[in-house]
LUMKERO-138390 format. One record per residue: residue number from 1; residue in one letter; chain; y, x, z of N, C-alpha, C in turn. Coordinates in pm, 1 decimal, decimal comma. Last residue first. Layout:
R resi resn chain       nY       nX       nZ      caY      caX      caZ       cY       cX       cZ
R  NUM    a     A        Y        X        Z        Y        X        Z        Y        X        Z
...
//
This chain:
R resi resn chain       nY       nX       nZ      caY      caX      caZ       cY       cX       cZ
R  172    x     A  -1925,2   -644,8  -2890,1  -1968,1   -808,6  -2914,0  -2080,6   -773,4  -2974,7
R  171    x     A  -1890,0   -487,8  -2539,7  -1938,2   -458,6  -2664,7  -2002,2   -622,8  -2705,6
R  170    x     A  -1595,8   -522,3  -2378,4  -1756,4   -548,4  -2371,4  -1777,4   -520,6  -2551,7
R  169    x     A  -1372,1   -270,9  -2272,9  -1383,6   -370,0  -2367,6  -1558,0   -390,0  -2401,2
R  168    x     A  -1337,3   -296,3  -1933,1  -1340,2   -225,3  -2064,6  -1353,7   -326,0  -2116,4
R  167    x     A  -1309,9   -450,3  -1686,3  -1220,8   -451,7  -1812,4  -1214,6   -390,5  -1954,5
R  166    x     A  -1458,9   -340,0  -1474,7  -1525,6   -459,5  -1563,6  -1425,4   -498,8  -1661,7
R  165    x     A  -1343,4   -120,4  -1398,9  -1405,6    -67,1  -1518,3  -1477,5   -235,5  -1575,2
R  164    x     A  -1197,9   -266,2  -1188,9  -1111,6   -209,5  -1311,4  -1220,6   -148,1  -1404,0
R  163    x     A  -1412,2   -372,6  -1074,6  -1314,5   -460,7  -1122,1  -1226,5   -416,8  -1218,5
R  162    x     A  -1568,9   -117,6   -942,6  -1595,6   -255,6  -1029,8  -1518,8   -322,4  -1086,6
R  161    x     A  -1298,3     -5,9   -818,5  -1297,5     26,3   -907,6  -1449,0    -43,2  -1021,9
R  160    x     A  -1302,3   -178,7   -584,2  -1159,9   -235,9   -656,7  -1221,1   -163,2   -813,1
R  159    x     A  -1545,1   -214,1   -473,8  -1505,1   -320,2   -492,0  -1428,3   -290,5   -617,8
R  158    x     A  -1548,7    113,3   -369,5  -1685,7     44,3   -462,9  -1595,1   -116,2   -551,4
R  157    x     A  -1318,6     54,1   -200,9  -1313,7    145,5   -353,1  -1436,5    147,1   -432,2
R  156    x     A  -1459,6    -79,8    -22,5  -1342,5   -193,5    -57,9  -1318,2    -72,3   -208,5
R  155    x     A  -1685,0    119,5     68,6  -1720,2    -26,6     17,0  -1563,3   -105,8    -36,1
R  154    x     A  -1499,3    313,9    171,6  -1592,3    363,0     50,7  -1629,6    201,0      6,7
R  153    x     A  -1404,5    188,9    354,4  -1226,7    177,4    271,4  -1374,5    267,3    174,4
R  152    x     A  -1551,8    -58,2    507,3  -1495,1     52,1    516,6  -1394,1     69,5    379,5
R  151    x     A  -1419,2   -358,1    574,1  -1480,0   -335,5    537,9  -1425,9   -190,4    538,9
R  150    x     A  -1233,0   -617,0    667,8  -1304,4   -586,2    726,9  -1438,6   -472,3    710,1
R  149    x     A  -1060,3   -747,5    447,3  -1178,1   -798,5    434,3  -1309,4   -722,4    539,1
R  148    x     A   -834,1   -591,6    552,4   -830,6   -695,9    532,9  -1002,3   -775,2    508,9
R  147    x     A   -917,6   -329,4    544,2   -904,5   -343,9    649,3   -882,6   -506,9    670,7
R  146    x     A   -956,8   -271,6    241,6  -1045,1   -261,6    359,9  -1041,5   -327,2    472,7
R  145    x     A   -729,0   -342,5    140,1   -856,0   -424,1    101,7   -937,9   -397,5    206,9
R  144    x     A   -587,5   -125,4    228,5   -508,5   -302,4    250,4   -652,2   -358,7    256,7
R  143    x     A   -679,6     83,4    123,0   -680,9     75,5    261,9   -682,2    -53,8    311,7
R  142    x     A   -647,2      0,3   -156,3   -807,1     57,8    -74,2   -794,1     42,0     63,1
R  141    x     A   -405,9     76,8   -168,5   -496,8    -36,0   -232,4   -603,5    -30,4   -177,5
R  140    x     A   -358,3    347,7   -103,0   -242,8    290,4    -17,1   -368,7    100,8    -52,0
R  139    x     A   -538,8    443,1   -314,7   -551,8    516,3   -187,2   -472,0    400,9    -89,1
R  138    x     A   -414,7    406,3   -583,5   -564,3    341,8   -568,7   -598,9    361,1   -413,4
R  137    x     A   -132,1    543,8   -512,0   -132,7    392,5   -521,9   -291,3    324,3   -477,5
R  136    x     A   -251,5    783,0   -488,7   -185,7    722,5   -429,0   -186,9    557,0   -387,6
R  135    x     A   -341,9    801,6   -781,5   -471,4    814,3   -660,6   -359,8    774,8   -520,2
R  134    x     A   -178,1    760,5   -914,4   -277,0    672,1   -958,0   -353,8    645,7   -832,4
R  133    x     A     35,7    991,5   -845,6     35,2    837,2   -876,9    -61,1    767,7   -886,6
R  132    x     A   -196,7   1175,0   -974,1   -161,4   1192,6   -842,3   -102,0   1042,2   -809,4
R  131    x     A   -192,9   1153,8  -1215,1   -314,9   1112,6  -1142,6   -354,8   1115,9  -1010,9
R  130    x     A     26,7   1168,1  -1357,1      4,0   1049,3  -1366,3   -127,2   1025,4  -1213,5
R  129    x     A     20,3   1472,6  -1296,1    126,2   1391,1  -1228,5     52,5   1232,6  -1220,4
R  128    x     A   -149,1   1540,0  -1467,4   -154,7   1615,2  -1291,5    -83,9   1498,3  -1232,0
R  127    x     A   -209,1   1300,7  -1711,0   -162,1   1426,3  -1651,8   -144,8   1443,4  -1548,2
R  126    x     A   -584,1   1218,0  -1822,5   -433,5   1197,4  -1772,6   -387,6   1317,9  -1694,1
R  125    x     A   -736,2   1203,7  -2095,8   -726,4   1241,1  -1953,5   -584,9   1197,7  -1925,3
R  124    x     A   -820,2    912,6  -2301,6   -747,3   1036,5  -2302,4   -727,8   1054,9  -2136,6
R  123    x     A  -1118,7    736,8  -2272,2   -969,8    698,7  -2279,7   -940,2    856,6  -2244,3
R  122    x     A  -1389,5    711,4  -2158,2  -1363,5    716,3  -2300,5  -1194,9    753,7  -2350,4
R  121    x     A  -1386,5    645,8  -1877,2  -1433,1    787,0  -1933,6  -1393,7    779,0  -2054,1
R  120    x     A  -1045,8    464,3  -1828,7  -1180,5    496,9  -1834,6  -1229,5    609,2  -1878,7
R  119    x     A   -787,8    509,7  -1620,4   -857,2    541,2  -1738,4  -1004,6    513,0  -1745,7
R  118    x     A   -505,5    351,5  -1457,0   -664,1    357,4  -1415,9   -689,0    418,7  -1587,4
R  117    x     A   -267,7    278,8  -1472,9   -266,4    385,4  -1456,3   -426,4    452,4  -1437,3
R  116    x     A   -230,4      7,5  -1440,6   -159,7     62,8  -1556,2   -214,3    205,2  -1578,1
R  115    x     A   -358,3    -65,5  -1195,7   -346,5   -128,0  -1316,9   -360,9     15,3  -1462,9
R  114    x     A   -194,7     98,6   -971,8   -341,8    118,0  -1050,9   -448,6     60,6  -1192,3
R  113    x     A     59,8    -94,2  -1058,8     33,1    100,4  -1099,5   -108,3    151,3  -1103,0
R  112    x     A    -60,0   -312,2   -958,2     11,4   -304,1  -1093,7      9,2   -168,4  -1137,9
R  111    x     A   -115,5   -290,8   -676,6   -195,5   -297,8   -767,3   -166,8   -256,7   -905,5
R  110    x     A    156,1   -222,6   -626,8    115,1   -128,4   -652,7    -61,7   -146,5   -696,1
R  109    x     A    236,1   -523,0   -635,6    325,4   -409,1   -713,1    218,6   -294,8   -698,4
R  108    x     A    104,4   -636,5   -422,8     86,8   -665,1   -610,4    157,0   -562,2   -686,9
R  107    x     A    192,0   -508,1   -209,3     23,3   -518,6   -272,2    -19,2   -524,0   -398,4
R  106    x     A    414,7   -337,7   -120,0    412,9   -466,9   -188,2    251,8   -459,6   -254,2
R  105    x     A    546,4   -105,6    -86,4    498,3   -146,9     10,3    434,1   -281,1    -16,5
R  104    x     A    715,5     67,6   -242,9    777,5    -55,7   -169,5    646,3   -121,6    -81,5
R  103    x     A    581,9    259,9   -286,3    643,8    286,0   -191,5    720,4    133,8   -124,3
R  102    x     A    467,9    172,1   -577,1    379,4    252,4   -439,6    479,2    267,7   -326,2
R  101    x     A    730,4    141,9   -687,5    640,8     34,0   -668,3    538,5     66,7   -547,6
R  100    x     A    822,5    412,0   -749,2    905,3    281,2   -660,9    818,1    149,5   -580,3
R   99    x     A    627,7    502,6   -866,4    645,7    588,4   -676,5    756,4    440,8   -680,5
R   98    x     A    681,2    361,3  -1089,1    545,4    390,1  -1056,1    537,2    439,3   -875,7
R   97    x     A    939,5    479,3  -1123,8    919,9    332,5  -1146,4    805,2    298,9  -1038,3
R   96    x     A    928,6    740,5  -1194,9    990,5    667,4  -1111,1    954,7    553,3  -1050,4
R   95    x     A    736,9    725,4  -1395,6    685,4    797,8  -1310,9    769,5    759,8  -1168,3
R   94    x     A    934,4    611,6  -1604,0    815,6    532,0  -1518,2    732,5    636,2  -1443,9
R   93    x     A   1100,1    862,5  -1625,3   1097,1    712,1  -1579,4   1054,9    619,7  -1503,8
R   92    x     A    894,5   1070,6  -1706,2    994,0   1066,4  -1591,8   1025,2    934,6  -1535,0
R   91    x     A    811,3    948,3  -1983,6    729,5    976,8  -1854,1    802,6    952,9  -1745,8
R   90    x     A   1019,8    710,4  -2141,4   1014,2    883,1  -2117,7    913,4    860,1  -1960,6
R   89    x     A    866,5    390,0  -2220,7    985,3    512,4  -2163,8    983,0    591,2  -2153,4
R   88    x     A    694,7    235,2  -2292,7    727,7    342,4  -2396,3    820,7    391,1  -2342,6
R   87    x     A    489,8    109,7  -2035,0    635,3     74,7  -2126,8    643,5    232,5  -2184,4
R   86    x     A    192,2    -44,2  -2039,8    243,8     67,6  -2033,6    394,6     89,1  -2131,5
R   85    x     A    -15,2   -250,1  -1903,3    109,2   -269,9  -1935,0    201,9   -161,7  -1958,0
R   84    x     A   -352,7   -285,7  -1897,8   -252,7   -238,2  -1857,8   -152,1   -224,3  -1932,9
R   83    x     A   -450,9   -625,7  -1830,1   -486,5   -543,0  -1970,5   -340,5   -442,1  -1906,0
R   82    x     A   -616,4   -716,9  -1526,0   -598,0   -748,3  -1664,1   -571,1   -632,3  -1756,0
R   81    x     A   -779,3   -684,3  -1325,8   -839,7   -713,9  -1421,5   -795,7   -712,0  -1544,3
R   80    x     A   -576,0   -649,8  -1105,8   -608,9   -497,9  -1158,5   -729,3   -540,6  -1289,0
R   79    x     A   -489,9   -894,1  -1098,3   -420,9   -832,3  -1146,8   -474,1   -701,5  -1214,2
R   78    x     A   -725,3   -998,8   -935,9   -712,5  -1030,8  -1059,9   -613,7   -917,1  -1135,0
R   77    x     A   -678,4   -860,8   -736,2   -791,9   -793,9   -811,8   -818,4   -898,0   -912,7
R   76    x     A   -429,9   -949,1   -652,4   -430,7   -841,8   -661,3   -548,5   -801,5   -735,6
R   75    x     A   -552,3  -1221,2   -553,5   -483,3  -1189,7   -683,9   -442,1  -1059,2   -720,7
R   74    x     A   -698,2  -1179,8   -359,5   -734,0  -1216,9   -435,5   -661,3  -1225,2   -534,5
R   73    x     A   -501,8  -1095,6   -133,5   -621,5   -966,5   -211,6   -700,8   -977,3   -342,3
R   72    x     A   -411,7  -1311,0   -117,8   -333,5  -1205,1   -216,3   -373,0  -1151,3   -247,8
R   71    x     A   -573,4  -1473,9    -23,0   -533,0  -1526,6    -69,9   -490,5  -1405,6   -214,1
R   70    x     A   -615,4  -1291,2    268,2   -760,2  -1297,5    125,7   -686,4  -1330,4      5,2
R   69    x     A   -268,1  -1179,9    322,1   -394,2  -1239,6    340,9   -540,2  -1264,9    217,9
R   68    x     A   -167,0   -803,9    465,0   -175,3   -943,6    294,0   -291,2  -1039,0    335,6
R   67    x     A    -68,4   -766,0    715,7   -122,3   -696,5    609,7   -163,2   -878,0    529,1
R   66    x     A    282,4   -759,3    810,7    150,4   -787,2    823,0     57,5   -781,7    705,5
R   65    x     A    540,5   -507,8    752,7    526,9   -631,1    730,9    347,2   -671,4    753,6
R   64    x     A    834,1   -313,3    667,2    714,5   -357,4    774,5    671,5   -469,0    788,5
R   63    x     A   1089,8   -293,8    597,4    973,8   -335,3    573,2    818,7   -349,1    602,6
R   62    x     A   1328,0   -271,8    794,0   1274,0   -137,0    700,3   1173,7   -207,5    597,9
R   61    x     A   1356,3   -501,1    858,1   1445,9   -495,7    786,1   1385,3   -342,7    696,6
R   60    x     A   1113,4   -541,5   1014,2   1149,1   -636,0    930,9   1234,1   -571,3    795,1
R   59    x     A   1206,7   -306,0   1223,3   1085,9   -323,8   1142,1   1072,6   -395,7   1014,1
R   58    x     A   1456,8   -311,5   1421,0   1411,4   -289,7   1262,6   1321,1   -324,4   1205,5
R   57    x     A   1374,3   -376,3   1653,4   1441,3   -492,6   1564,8   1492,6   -445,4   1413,2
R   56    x     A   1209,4   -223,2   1750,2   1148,2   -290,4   1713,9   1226,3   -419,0   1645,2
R   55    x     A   1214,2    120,3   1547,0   1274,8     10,1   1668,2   1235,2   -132,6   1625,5
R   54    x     A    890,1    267,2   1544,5    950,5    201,2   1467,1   1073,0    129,8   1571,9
R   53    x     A    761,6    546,4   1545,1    838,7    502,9   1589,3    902,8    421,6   1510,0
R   52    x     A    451,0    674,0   1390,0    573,2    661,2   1385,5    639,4    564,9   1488,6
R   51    x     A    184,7    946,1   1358,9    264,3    880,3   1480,1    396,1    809,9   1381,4
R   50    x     A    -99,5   1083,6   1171,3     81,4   1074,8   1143,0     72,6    928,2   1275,3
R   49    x     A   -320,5   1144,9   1070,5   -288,8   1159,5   1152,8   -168,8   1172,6   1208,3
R   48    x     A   -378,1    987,0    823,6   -272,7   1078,8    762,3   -270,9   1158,9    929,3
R   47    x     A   -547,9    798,3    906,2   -587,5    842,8    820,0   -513,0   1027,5    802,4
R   46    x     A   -405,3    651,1   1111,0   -535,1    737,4   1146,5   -579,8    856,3   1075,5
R   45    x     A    -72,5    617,5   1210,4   -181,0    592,0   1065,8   -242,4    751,0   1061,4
R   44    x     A     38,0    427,1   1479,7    -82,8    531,4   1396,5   -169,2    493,7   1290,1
R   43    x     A    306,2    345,0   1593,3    244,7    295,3   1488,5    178,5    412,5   1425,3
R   42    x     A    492,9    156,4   1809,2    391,0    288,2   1787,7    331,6    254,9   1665,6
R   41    x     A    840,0      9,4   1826,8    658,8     -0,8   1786,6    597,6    138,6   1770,6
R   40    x     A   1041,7     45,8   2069,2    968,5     97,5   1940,2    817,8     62,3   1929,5
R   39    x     A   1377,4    -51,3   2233,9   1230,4    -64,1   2180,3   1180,7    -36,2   2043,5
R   38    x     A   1631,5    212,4   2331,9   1555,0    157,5   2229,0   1401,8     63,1   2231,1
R   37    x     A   1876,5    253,2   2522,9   1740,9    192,5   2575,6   1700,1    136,0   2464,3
R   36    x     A   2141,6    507,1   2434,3   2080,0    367,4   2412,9   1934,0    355,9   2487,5
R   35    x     A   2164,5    742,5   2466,3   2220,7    673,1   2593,7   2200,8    565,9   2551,2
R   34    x     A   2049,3    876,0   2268,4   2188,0    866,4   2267,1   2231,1    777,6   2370,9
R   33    x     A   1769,5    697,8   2331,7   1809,3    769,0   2248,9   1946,9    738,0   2232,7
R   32    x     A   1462,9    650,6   2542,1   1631,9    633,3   2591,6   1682,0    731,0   2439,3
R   31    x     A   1251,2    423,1   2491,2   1278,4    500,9   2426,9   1431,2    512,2   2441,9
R   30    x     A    957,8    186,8   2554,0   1093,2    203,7   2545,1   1135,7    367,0   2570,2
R   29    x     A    698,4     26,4   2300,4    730,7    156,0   2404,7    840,7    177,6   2381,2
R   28    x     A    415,0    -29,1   2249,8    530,5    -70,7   2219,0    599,8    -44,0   2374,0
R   27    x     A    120,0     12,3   2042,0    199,2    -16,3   2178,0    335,1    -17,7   2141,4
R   26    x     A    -11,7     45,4   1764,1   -109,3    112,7   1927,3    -34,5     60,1   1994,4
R   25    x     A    -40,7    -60,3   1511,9     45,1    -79,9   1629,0    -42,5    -39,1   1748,7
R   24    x     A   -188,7     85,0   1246,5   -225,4     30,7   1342,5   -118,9     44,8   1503,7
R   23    x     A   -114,3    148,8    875,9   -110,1    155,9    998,2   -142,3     42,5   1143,2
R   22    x     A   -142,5    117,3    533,8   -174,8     64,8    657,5   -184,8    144,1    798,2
R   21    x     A    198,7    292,1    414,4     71,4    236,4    400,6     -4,9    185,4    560,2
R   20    x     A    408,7    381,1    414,7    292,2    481,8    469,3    145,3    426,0    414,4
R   19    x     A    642,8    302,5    321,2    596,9    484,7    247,6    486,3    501,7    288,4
R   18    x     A    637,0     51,3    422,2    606,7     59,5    285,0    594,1    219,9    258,7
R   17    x     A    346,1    -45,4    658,6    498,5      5,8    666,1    484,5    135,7    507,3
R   16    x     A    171,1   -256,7    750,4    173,3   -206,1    587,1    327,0   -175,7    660,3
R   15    x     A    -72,7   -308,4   1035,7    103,0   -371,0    964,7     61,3   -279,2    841,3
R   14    x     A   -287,2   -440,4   1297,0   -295,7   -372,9   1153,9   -144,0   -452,9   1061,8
R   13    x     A   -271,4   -432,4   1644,1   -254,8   -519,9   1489,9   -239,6   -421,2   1398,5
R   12    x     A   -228,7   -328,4   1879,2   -345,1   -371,4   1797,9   -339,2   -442,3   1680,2
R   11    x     A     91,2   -507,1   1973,9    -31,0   -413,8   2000,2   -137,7   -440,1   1891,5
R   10    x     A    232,6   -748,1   1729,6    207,9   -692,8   1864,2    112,7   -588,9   1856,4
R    9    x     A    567,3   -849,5   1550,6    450,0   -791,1   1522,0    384,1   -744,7   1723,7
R    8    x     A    780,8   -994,0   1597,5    700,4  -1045,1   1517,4    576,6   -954,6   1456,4
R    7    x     A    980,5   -970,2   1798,8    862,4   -920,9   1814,8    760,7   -965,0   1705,6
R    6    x     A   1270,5   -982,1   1686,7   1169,7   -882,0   1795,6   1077,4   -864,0   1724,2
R    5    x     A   1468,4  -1054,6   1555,0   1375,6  -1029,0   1472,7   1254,7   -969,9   1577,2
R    4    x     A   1714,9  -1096,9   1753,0   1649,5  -1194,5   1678,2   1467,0  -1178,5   1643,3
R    3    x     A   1781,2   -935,7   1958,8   1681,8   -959,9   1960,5   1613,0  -1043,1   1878,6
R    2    x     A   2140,9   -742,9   1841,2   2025,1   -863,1   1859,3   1876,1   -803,0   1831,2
R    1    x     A   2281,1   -531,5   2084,8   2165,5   -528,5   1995,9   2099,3   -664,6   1991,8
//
């Protein structure tokens, strides 16, 4: 078993593992499986009250990765400023598309689905499905922002959804 990729994450640190969203490395802990001596990251996400086991020379390769710096948070809420991008494909599709992006684990990508996927009061409801996607993605976005700028996750969803209703269209 290479050790290349160890340890590039430690205890106490806040990671983005891409189905779960932000989680917190509690420890790192050996693990006899199939007569192998595994190392595993602990990894509690508080929210979901969900435990995972990560080996620790996977992580990298699953995607697991340190949470985004100001830099990105800052383009991420440019992104959710701009004008949403909705492709004319059969729902199904981009309903795909939409859980691809929320699941890869990628800040800007799933800004992009709250993007696309945010309504205002004036704008046609959206369907069970779209708004489950929406609240996912706005849910997995909220956490990053929070925990990155140090803030509860009600003050970082005060933040993100200012930013998507400062896009309506201003009255000239």
């Amino acid at each position: 078993m290479s050790k290349s990729k160890k340890l590039d994450f430690s205890p106490n640190q806040y990671v983005v593992y891409p189905a779960h969203g932000v989680g917190k490395i509690v420890n790192v802990e050996e693990q006899e499986v199939a007569g192998l001596t595994l190392e595993l990251f602990v990894v509690a996400f508080e929210k979901d009250k969900m435990t995972l086991r990560v080996p620790t020379h996977k992580a990298v390769d699953v995607g697991m990765r340190s949470l985004s710096t100001g830099d990105e948070i800052a383009h991420a809420m440019k992104i959710l400023k701009g004008k949403a991008k909705v492709k004319r494909a059969m729902w199904s599709r981009r309903a795909q598309e939409y859980e691809q992006k929320i699941n890869s684990g990628d800040l800007i990508a799933i800004a992009e689905v709250v993007r696309d996927l945010h309504r205002n009061d004036d704008q046609r409801e959206q369907s069970y499905s779209e708004r489950q996607l929406y609240e996912a993605a706005l849910e997995r976005l909220t956490r990053e922002v929070a925990v990155v700028s140090s803030e509860d996750e009600g003050q970082a969803g005060s933040k993100i959804e200012d930013v998507l209703n400062s896009r309506a269209p201003a009255a000239a």
